[in-house]
N, C-alpha and C positions, 0 to 999 in steps of 0.2 A: 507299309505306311512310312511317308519319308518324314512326314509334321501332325503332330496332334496338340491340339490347346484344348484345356480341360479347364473349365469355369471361370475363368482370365474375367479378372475385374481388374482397371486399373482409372487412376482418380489424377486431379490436378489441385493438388491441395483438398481443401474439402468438396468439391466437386469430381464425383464418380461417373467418367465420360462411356466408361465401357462396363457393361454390367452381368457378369457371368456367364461369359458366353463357350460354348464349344463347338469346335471343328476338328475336321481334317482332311489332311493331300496326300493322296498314295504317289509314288512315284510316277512322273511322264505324263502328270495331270494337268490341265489349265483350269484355276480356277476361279472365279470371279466374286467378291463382292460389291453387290452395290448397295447404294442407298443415297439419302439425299444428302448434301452440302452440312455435317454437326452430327449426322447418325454415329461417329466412331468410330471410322472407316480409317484413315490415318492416324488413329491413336491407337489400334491393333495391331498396322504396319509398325511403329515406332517400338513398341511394345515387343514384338516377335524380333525386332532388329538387335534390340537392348537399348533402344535410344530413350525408353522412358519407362521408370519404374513400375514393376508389377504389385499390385497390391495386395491381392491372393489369386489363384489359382497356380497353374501348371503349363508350361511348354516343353515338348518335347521334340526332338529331331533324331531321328534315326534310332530314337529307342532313348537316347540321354537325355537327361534333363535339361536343361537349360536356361530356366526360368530365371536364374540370378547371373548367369554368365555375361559377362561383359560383353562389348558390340564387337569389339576385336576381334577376342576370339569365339564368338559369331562368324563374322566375316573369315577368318581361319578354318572353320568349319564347312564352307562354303555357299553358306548363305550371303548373298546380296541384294542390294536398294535400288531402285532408281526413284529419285524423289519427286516429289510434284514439281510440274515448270522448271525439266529439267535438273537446276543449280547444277550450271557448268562452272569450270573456274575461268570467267570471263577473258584475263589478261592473259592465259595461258592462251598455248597455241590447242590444234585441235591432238596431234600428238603429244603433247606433255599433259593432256588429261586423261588420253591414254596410258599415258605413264604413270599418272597415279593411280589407274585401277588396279598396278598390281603392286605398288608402293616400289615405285623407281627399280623393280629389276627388271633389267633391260633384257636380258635372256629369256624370259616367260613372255614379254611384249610381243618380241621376233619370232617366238613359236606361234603365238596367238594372231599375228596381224593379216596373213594376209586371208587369214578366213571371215575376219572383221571386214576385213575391206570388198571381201564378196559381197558380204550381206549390204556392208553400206560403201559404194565406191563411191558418193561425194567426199565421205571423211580424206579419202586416200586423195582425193584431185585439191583437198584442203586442208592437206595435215597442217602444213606450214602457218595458216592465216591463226590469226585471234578467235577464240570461242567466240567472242562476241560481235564478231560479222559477220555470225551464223544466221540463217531465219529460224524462226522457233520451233518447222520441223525438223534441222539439221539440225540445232542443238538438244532435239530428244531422241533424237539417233545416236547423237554423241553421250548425250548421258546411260542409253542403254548399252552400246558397246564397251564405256567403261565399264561396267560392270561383268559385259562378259567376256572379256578379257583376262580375267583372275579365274575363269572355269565354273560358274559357280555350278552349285547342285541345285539349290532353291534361286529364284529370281520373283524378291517384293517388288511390285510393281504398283505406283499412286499417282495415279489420276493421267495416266498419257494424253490424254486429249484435251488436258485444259489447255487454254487459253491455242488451239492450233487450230486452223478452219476445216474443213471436215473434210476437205478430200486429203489434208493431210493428214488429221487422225487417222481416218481410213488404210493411208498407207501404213503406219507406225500399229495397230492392229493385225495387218495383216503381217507386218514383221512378227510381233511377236505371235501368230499364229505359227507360222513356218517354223521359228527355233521350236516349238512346242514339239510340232508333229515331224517336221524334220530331221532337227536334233535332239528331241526327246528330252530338251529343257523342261522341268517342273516349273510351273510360274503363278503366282497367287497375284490377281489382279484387282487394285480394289478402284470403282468410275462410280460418279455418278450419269457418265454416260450407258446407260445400262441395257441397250439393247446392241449397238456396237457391241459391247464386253461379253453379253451372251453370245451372240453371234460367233464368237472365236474361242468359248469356253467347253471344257467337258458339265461342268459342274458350275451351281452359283448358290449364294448366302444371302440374302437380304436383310441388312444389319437398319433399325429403327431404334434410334435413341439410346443407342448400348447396346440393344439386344440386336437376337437374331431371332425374324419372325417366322420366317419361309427359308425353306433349302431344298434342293431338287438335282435333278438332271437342266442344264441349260436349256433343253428342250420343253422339257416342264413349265418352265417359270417363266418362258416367253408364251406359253398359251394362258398361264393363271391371270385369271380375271384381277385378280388385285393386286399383281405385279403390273399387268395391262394398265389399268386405270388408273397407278399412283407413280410409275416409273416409265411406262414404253412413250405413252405419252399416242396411245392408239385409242380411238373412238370407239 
């Protein structure tokens, strides 16, 4: 087991957005949560990061605790983000966001790049240009490679497909299919695109309102009747 959360509630001020919930990722897993747009879904991600306080329960990784660790060293650990809508550093080029994934050593970039640049050969024909005269598929290519560029071992993933038109989520799913199965990247996916995210998942959660109502095999939860009828958006 690479991740285990054990009753994780965490709150925003007086408001409890996630309500004790439990999971887990065994290693070389994909797995998905969805749910709708306020279910809790990037307040989990945020939470499992250390970007936002936990208010009881437990997180663990690889067997340590982690529940009160900073994002730091988190990210030391080898867990990493890739945020919703990207957040690229727009004025940067496409390699100096590179360059911060692994906080400017340039020796770990030079080992990492050009398997980067397999996965995504636009970054490589655009290193030079400005994040921000990326199209929004090429700047979630570039938010994922930063990230795995530092190696990680877990890969948070939130909400890939917002705002990107669907032959390009398409692609940017079937990326992270490939690192899953290929390179045996672990990745916790959280969409409310939810059949997409089934589709390239081992496992899924279906998180409502904090909680978590349904869990299964990906295969499961795209035939459940009330996954169908409140998320696949099938007749």
């Amino acid at each position: 087991m690479l991740l285990e959360v054990k009753d994780l509630c965490v709150s925003y001020g007086d408001i409890e957005a996630v309500h004790g919930i439990s999971f887990k990722i065994d290693q070389g897993e994909l797995v998905s949560i969805i749910g709708a747009n306020g279910a809790g879904k990037t307040t989990t991600l945020r939470a499992l990061m250390g970007l936002q306080p936990v208010k009881s329960g437990s997180i663990f990784f690889e067997g340590a605790d982690i529940t009160n660790l900073p994002a730091h060293k988190r990210a030391r650990m080898g867990i990493r983000t890739v945020p919703e809508r990207a957040r690229c550093f727009p004025q940067l080029s496409v390699y100096e966001n590179l360059q911060m994934g692994v906080y400017g050593i340039s020796s770990k970039l030079k080992k990492e790049l050009d398997s980067i640049y397999e996965l995504f050969p636009i970054l490589q024909e655009r290193s030079r240009q400005s994040a921000s005269t990326l199209s929004g598929g090429e700047q979630q290519q570039l938010a994922i490679a930063r990230a795995l560029v530092s190696s990680p071992r877990l890969l948070l993933v939130d909400e890939v497909s917002m705002g990107l038109m669907p032959k390009l989520a398409t692609q940017v799913f079937e990326v992270l299919r490939a690192l899953n199965k290929d390179k045996g990247l672990t990745i916790l996916l959280v969409e409310q695109n939810a059949l997409s995210s089934l589709n390239v998942s081992d496992r899924g959660y279906v998180l409502e309102t904090g909680n978590i109502v349904i869990e299964g095999t990906a295969s499961e939860l795209i035939k459940d009747e009330r996954v169908i009828e409140s998320y696949l958006g099938i007749q």
